[in-house]
mmCIF file of the N, C-alpha and C atoms, coordinates in Angstrom:
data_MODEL
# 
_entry.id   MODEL 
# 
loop_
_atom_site.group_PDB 
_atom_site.id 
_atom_site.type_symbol 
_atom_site.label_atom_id 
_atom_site.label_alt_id 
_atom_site.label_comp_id 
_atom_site.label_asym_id 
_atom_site.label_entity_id 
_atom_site.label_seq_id 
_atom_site.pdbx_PDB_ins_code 
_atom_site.Cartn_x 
_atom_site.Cartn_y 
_atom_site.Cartn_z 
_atom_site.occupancy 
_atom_site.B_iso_or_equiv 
_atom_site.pdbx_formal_charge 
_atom_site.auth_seq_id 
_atom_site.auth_comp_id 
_atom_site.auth_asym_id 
_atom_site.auth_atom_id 
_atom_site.pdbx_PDB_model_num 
ATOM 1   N N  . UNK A 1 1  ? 74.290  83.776  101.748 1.00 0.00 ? 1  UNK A N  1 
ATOM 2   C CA . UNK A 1 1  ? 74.280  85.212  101.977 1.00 0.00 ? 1  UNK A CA 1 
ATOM 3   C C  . UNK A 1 1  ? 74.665  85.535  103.422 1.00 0.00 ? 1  UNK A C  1 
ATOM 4   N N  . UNK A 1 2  ? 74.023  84.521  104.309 1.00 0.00 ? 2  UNK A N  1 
ATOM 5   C CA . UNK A 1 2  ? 74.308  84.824  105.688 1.00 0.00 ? 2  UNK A CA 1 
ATOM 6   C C  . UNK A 1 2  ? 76.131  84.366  106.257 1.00 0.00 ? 2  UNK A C  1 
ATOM 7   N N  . UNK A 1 3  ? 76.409  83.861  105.516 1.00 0.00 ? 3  UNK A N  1 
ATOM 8   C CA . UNK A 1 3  ? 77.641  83.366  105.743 1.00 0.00 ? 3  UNK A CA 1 
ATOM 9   C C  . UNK A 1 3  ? 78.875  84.755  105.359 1.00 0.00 ? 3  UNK A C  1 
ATOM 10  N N  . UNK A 1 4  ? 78.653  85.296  103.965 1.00 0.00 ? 4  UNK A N  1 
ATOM 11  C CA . UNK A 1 4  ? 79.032  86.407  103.230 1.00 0.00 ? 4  UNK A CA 1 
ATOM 12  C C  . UNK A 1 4  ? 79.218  87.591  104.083 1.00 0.00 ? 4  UNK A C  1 
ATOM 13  N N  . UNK A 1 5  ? 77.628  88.012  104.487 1.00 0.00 ? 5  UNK A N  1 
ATOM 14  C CA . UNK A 1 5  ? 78.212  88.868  105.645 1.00 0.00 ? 5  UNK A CA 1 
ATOM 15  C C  . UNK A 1 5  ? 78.292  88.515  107.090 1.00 0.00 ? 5  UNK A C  1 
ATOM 16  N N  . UNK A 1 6  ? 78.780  87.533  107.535 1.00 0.00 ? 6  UNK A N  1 
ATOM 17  C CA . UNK A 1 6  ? 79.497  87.292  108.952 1.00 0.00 ? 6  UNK A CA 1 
ATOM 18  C C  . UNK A 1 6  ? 80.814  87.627  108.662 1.00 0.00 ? 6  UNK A C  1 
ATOM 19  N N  . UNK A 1 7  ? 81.747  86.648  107.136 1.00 0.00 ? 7  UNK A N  1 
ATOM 20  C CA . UNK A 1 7  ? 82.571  86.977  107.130 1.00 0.00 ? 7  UNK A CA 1 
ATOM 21  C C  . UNK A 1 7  ? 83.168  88.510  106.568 1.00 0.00 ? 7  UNK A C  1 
ATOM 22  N N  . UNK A 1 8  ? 82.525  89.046  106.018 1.00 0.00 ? 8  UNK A N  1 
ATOM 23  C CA . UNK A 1 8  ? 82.488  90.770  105.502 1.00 0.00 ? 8  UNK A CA 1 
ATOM 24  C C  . UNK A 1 8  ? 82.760  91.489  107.040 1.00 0.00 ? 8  UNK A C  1 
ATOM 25  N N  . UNK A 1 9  ? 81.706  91.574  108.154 1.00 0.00 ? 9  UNK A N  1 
ATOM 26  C CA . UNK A 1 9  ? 81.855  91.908  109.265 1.00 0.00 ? 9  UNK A CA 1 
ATOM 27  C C  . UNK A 1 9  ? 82.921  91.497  110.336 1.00 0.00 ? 9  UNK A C  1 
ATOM 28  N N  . UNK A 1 10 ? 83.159  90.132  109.931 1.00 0.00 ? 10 UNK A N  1 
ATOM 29  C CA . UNK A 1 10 ? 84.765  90.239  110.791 1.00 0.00 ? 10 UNK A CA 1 
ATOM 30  C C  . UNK A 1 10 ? 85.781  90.593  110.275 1.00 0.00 ? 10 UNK A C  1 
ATOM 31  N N  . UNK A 1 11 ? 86.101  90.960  108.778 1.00 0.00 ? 11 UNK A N  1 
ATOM 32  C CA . UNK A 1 11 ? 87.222  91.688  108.072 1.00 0.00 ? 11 UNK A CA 1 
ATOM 33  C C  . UNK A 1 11 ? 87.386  92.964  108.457 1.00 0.00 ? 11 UNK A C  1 
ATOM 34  N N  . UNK A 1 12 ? 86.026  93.637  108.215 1.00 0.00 ? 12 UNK A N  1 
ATOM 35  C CA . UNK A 1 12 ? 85.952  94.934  108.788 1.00 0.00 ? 12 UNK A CA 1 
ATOM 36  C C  . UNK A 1 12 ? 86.455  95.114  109.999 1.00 0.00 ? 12 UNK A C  1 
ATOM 37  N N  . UNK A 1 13 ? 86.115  94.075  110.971 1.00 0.00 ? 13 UNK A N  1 
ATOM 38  C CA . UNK A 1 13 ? 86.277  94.341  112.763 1.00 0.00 ? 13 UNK A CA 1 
ATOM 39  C C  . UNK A 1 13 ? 87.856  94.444  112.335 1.00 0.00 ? 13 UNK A C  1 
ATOM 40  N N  . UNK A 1 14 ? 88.497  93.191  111.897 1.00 0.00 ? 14 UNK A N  1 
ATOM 41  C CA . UNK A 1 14 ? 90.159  93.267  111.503 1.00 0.00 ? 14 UNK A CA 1 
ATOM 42  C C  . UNK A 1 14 ? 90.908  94.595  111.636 1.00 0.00 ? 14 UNK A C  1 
ATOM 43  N N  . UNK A 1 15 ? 90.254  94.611  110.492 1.00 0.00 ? 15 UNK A N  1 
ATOM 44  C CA . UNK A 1 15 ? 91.128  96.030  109.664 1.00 0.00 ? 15 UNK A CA 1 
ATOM 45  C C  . UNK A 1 15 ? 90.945  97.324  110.660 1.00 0.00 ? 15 UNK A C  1 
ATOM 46  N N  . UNK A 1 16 ? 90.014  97.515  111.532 1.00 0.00 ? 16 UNK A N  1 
ATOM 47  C CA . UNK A 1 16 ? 89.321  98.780  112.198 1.00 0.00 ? 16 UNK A CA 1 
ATOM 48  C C  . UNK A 1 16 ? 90.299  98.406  113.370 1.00 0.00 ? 16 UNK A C  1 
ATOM 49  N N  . UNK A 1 17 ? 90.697  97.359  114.382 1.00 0.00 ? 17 UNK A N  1 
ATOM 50  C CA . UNK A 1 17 ? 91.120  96.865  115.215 1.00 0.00 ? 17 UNK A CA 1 
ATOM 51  C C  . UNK A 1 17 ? 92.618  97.049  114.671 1.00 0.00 ? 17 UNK A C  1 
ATOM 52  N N  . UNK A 1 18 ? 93.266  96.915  114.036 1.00 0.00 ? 18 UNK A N  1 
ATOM 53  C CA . UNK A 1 18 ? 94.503  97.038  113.570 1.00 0.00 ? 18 UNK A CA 1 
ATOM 54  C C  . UNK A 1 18 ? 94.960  98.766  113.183 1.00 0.00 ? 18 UNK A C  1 
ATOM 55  N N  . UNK A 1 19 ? 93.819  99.462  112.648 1.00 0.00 ? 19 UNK A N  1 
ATOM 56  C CA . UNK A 1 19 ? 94.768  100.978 112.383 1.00 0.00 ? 19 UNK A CA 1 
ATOM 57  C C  . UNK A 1 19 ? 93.900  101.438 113.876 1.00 0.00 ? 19 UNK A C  1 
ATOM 58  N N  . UNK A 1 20 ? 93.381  101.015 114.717 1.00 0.00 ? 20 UNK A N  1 
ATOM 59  C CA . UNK A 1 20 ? 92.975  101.923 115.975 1.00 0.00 ? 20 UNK A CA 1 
ATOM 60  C C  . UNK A 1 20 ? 94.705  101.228 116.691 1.00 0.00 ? 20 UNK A C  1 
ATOM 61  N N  . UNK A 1 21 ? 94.958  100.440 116.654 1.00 0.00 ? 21 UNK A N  1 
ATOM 62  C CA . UNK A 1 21 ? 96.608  99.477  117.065 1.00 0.00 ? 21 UNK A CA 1 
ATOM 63  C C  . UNK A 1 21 ? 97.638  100.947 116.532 1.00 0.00 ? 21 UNK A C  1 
ATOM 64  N N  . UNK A 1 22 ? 97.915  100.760 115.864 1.00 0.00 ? 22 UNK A N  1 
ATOM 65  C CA . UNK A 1 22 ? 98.705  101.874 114.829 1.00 0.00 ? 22 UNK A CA 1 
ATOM 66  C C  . UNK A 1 22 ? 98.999  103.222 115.518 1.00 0.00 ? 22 UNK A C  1 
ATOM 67  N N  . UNK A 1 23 ? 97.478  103.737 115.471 1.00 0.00 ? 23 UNK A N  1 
ATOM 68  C CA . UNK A 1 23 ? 97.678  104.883 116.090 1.00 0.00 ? 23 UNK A CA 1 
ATOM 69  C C  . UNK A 1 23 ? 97.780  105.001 117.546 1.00 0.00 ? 23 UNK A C  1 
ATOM 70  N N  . UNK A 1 24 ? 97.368  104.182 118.071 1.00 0.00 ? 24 UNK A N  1 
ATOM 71  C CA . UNK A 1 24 ? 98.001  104.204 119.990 1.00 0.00 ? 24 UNK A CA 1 
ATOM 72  C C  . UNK A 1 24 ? 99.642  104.106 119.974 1.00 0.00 ? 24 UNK A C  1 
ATOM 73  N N  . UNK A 1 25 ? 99.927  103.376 119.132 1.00 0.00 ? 25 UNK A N  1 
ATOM 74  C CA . UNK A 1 25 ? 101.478 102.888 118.949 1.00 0.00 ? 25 UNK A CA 1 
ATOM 75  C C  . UNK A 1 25 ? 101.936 104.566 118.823 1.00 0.00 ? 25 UNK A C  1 
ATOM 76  N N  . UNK A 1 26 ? 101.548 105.337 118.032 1.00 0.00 ? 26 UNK A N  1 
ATOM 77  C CA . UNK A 1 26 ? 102.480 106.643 118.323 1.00 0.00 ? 26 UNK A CA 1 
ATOM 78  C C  . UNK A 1 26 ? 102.061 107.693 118.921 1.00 0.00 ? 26 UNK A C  1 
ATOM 79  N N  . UNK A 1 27 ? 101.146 107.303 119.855 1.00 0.00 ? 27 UNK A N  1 
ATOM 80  C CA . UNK A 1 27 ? 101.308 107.838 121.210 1.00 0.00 ? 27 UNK A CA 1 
ATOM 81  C C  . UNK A 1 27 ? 101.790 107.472 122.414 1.00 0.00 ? 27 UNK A C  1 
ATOM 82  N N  . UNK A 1 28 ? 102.654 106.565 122.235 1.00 0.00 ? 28 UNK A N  1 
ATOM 83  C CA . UNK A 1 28 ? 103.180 105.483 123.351 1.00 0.00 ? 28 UNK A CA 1 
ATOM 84  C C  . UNK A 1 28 ? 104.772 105.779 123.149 1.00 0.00 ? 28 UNK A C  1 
ATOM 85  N N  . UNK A 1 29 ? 105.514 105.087 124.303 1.00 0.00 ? 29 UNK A N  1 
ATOM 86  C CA . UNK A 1 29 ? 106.979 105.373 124.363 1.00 0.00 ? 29 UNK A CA 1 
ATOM 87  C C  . UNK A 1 29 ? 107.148 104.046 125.160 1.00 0.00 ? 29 UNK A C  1 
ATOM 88  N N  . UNK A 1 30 ? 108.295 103.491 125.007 1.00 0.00 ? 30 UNK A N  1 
ATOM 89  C CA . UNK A 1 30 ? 109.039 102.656 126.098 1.00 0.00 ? 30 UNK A CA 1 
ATOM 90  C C  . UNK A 1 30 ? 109.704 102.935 127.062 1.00 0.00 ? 30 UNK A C  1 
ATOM 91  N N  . UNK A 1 31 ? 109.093 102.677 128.288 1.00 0.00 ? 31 UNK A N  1 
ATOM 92  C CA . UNK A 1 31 ? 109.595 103.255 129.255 1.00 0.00 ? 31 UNK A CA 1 
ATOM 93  C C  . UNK A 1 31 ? 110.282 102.142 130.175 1.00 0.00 ? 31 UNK A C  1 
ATOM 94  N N  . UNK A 1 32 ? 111.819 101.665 130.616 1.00 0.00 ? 32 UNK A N  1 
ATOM 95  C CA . UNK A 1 32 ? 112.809 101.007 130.819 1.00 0.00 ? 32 UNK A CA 1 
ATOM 96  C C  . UNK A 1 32 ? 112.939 101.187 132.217 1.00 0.00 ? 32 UNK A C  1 
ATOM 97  N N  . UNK A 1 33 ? 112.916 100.174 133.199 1.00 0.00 ? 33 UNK A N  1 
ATOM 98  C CA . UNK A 1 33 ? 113.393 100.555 134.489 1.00 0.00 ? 33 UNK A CA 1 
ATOM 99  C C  . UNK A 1 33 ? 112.431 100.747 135.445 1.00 0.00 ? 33 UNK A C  1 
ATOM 100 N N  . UNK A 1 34 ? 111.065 100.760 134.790 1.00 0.00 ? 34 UNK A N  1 
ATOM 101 C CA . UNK A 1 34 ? 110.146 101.005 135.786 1.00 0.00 ? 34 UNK A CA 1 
ATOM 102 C C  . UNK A 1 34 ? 108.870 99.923  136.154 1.00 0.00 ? 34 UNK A C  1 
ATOM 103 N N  . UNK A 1 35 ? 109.161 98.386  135.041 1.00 0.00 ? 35 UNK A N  1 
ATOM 104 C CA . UNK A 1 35 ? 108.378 97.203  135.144 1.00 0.00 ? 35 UNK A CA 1 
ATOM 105 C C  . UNK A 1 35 ? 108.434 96.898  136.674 1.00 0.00 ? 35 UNK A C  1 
ATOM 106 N N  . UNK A 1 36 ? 107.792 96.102  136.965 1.00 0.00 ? 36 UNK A N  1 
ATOM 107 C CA . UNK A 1 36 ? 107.843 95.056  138.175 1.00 0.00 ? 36 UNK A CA 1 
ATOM 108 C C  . UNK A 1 36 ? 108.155 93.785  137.778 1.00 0.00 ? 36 UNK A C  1 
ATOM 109 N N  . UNK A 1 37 ? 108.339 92.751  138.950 1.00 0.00 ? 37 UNK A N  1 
ATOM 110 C CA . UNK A 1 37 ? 108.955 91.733  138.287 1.00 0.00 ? 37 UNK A CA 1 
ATOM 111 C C  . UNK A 1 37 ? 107.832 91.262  137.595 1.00 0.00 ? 37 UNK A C  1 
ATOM 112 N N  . UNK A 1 38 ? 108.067 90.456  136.966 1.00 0.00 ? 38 UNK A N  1 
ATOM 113 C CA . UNK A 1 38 ? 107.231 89.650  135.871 1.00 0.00 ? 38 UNK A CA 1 
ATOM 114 C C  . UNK A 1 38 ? 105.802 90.335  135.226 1.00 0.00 ? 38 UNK A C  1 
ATOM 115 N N  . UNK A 1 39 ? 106.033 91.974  135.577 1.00 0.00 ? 39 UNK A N  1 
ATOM 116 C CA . UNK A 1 39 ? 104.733 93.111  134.485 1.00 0.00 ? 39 UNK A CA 1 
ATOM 117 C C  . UNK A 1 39 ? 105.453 93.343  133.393 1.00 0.00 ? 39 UNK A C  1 
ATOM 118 N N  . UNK A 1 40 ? 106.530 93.008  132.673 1.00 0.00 ? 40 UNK A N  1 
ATOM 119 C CA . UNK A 1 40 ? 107.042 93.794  131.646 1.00 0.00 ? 40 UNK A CA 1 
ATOM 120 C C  . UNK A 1 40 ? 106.491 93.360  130.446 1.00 0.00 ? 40 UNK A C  1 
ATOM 121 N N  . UNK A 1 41 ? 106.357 94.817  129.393 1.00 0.00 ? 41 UNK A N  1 
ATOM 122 C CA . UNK A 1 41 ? 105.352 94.724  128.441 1.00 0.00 ? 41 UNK A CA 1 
ATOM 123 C C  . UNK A 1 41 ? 106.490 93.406  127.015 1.00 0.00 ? 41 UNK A C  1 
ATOM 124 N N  . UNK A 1 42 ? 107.691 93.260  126.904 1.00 0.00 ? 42 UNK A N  1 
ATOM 125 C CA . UNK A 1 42 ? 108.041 92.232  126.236 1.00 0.00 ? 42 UNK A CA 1 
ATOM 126 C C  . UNK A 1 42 ? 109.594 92.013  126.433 1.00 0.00 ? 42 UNK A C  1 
ATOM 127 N N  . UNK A 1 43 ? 110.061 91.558  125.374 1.00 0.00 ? 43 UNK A N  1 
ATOM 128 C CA . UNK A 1 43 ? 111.128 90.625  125.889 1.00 0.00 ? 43 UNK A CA 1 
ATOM 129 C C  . UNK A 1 43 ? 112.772 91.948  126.651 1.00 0.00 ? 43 UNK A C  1 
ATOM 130 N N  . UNK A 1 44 ? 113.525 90.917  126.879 1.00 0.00 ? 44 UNK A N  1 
ATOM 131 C CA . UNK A 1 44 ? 114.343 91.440  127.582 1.00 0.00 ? 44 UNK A CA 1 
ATOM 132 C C  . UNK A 1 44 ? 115.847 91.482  127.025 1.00 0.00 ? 44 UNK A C  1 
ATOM 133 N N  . UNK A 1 45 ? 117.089 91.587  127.284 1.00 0.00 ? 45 UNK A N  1 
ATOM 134 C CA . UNK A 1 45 ? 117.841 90.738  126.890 1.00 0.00 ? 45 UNK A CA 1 
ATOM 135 C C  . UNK A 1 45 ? 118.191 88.985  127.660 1.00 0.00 ? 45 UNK A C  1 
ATOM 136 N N  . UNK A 1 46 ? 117.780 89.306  128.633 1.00 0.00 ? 46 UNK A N  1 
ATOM 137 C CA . UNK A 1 46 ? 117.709 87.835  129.279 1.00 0.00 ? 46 UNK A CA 1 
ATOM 138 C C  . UNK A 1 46 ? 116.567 86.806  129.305 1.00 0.00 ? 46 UNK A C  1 
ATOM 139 N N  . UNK A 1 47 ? 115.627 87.384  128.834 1.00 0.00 ? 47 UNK A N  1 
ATOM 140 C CA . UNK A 1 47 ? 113.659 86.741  128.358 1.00 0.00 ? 47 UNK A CA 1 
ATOM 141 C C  . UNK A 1 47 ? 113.408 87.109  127.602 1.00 0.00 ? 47 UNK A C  1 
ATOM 142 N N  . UNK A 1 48 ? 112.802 85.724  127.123 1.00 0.00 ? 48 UNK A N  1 
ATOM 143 C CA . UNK A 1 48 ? 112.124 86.062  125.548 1.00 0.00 ? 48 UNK A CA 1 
ATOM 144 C C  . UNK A 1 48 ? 110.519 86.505  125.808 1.00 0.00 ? 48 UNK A C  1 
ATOM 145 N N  . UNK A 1 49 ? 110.160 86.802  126.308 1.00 0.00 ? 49 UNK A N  1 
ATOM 146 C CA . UNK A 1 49 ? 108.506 87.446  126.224 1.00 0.00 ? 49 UNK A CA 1 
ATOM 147 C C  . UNK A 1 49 ? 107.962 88.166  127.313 1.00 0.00 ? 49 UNK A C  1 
ATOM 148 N N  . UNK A 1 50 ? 107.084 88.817  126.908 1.00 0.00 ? 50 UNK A N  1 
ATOM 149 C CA . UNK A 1 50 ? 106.125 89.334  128.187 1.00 0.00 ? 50 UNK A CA 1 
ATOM 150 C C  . UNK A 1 50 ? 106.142 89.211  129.545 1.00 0.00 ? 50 UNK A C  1 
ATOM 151 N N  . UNK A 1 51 ? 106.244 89.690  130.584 1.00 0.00 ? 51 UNK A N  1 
ATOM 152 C CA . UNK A 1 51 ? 105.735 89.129  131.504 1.00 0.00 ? 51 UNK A CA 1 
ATOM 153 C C  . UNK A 1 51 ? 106.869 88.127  132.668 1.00 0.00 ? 51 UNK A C  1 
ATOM 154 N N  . UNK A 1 52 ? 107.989 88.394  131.890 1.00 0.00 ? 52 UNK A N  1 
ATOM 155 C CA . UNK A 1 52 ? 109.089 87.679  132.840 1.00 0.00 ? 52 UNK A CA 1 
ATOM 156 C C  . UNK A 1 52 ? 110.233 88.057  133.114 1.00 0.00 ? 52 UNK A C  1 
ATOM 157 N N  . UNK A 1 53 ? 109.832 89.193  133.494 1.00 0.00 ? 53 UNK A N  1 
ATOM 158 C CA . UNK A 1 53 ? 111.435 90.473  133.612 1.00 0.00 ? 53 UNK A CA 1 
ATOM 159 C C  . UNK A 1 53 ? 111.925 89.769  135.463 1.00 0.00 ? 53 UNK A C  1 
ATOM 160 N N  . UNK A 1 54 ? 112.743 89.523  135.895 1.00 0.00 ? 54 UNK A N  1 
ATOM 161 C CA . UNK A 1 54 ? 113.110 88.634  137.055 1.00 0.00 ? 54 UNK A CA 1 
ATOM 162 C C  . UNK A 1 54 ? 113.183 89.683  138.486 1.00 0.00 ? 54 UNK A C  1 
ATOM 163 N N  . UNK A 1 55 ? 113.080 90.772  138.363 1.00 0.00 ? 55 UNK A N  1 
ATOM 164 C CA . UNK A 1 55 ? 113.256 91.855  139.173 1.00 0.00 ? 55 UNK A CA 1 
ATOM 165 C C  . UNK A 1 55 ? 112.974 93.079  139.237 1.00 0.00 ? 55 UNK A C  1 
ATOM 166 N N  . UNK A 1 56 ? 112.033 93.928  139.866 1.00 0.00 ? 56 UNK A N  1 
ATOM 167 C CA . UNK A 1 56 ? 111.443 95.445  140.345 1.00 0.00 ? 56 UNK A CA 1 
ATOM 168 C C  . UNK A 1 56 ? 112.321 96.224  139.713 1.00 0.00 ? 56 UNK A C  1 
ATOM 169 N N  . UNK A 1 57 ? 112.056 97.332  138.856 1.00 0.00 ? 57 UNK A N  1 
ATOM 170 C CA . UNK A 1 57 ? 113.198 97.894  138.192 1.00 0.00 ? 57 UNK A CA 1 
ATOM 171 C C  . UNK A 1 57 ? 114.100 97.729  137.117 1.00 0.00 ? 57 UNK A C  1 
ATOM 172 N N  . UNK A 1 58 ? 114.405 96.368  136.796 1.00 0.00 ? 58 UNK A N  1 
ATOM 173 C CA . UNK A 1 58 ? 115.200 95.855  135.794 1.00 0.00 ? 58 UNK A CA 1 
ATOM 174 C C  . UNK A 1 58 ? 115.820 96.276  134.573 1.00 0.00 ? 58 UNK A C  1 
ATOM 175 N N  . UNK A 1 59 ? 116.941 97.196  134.324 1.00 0.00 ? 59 UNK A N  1 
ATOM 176 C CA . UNK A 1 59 ? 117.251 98.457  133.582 1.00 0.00 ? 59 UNK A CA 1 
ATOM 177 C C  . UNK A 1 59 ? 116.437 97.986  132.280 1.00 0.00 ? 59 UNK A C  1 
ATOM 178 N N  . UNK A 1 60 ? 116.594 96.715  131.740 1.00 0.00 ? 60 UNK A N  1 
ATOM 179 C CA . UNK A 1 60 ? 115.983 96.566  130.405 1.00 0.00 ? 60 UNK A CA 1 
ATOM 180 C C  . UNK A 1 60 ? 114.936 95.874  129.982 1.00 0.00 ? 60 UNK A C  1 
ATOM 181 N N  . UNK A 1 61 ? 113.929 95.611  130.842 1.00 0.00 ? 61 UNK A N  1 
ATOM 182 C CA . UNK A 1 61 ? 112.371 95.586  130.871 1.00 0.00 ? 61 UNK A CA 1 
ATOM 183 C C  . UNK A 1 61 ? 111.884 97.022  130.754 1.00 0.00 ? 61 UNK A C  1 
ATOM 184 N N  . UNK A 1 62 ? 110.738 96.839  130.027 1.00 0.00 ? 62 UNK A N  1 
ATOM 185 C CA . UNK A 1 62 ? 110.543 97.967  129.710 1.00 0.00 ? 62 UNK A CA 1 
ATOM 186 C C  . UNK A 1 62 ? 108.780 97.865  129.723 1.00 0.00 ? 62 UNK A C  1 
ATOM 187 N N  . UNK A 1 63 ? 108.053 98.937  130.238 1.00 0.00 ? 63 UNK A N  1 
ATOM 188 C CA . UNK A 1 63 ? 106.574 99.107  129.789 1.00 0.00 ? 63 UNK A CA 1 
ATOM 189 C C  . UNK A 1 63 ? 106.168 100.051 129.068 1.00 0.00 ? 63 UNK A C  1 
ATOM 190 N N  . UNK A 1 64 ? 105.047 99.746  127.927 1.00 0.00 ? 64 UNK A N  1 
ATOM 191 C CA . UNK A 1 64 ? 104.582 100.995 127.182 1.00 0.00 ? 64 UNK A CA 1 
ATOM 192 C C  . UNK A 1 64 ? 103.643 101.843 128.078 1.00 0.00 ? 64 UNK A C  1 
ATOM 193 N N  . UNK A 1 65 ? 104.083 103.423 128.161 1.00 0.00 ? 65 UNK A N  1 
ATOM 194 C CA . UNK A 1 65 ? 103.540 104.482 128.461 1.00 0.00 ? 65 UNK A CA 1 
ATOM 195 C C  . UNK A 1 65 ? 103.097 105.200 127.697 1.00 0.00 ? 65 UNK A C  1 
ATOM 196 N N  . UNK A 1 66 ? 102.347 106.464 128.114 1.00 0.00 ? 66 UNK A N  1 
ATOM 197 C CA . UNK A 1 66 ? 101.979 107.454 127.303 1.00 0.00 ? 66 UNK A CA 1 
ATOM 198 C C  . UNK A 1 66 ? 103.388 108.536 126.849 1.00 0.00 ? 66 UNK A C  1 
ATOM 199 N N  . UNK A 1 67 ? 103.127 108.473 125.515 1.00 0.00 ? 67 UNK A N  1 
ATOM 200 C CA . UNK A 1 67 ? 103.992 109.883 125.063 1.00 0.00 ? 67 UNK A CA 1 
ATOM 201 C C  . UNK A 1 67 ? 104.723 110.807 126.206 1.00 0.00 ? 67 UNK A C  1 
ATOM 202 N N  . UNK A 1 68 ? 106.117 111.304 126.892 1.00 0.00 ? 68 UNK A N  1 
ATOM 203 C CA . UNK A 1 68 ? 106.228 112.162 127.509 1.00 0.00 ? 68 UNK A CA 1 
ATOM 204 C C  . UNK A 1 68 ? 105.910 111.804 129.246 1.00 0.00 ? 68 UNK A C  1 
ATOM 205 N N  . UNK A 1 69 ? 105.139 110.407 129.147 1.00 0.00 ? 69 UNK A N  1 
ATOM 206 C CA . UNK A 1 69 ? 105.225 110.622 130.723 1.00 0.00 ? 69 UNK A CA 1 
ATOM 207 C C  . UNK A 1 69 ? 106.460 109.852 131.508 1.00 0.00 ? 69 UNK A C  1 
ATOM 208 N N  . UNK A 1 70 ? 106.972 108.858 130.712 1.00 0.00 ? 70 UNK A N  1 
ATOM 209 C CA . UNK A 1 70 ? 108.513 108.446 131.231 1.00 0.00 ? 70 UNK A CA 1 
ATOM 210 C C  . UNK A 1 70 ? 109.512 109.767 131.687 1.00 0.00 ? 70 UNK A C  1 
ATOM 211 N N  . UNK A 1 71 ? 109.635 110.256 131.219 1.00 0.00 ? 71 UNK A N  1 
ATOM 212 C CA . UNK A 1 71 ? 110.740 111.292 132.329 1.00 0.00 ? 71 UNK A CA 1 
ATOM 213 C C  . UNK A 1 71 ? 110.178 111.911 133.374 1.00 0.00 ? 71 UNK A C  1 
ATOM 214 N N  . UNK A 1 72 ? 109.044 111.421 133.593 1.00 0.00 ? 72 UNK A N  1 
ATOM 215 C CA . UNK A 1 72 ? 108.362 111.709 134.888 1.00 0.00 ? 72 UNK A CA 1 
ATOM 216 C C  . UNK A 1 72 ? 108.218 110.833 135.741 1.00 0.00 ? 72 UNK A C  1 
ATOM 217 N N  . UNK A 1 73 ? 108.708 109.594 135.376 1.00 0.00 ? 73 UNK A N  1 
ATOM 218 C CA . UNK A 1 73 ? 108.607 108.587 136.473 1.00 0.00 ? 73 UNK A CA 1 
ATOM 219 C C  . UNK A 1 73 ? 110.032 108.109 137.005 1.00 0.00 ? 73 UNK A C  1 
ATOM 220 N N  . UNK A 1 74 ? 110.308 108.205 138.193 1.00 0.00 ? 74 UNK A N  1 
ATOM 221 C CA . UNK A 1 74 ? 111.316 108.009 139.053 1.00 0.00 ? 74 UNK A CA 1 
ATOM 222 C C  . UNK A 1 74 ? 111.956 106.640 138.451 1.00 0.00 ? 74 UNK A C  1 
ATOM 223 N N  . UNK A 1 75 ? 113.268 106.871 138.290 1.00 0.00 ? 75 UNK A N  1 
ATOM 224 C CA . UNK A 1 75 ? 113.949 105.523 137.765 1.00 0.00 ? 75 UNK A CA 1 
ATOM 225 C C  . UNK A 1 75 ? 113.664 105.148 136.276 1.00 0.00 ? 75 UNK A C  1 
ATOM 226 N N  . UNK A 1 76 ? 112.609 106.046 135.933 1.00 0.00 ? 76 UNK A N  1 
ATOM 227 C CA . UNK A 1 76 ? 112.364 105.945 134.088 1.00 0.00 ? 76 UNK A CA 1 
ATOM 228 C C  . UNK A 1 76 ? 113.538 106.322 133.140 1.00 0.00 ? 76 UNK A C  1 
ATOM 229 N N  . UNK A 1 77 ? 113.420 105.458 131.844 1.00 0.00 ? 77 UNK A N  1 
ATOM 230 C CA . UNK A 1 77 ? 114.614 106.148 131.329 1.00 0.00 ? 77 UNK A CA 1 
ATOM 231 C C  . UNK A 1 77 ? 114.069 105.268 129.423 1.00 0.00 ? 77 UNK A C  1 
ATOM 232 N N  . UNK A 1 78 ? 114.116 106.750 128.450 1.00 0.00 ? 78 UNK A N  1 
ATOM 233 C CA . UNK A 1 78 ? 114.276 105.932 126.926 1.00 0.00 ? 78 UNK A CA 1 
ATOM 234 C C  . UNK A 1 78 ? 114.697 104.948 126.331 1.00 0.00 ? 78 UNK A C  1 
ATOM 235 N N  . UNK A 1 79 ? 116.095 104.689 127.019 1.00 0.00 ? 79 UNK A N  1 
ATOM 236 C CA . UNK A 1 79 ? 116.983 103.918 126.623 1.00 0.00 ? 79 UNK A CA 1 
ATOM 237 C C  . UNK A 1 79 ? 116.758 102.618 127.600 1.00 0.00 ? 79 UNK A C  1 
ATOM 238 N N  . UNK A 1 80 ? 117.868 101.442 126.558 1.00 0.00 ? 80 UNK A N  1 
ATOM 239 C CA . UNK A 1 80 ? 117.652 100.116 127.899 1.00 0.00 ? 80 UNK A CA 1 
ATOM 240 C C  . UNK A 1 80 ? 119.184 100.289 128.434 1.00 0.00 ? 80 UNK A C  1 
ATOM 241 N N  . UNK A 1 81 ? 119.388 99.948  129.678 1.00 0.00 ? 81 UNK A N  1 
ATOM 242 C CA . UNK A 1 81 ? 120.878 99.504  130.598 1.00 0.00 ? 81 UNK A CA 1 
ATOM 243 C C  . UNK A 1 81 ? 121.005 98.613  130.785 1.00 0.00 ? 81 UNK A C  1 
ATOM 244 N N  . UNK A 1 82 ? 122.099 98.148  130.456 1.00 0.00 ? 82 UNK A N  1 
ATOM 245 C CA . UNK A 1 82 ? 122.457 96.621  131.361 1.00 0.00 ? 82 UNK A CA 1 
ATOM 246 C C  . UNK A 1 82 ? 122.186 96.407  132.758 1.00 0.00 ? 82 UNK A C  1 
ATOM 247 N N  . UNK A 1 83 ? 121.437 95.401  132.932 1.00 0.00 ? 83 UNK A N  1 
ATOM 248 C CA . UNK A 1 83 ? 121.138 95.032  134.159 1.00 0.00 ? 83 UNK A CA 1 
ATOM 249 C C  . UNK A 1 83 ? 122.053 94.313  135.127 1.00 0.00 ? 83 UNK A C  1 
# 
């Protein structure tokens, strides 16, 4: 029984942890151009993951922001540029 609900309670945590994921996702935007070197939220065209954008600015590193606040940040931009 005690086993039953440990695993019942971490399904739940799952599933609750995944649509709270969901909905941040569409309040968020990619915002291009404004990582630091090696803060960028994922890959690049020149890196494959997280965290290894090679240069301050880098047109196509990109970090997730809030909805609407990228055209407020200097050097921000929707789209990616060739670097």
């Amino acid at each position: 029984m005690k086993t039953t609900a440990i695993i019942a309670s971490a399904l739940i945590a799952a599933v609750a942890v995944a649509g709270t994921a969901s909905a941040q996702d569409a309040k968020t935007e990619k915002c291009f151009g404004v990582a630091k070197a090696g803060k960028n939220d994922c890959q690049t065209a020149t890196s494959s993951c997280a965290g290894t954008s090679k240069k301050d600015g880098q047109t196509d590193a990109w970090l997730s922001v809030p909805a609407g606040a990228c055209a407020k940040i200097v050097g921000g931009s929707l789209t990616s540029k060739k670097s």
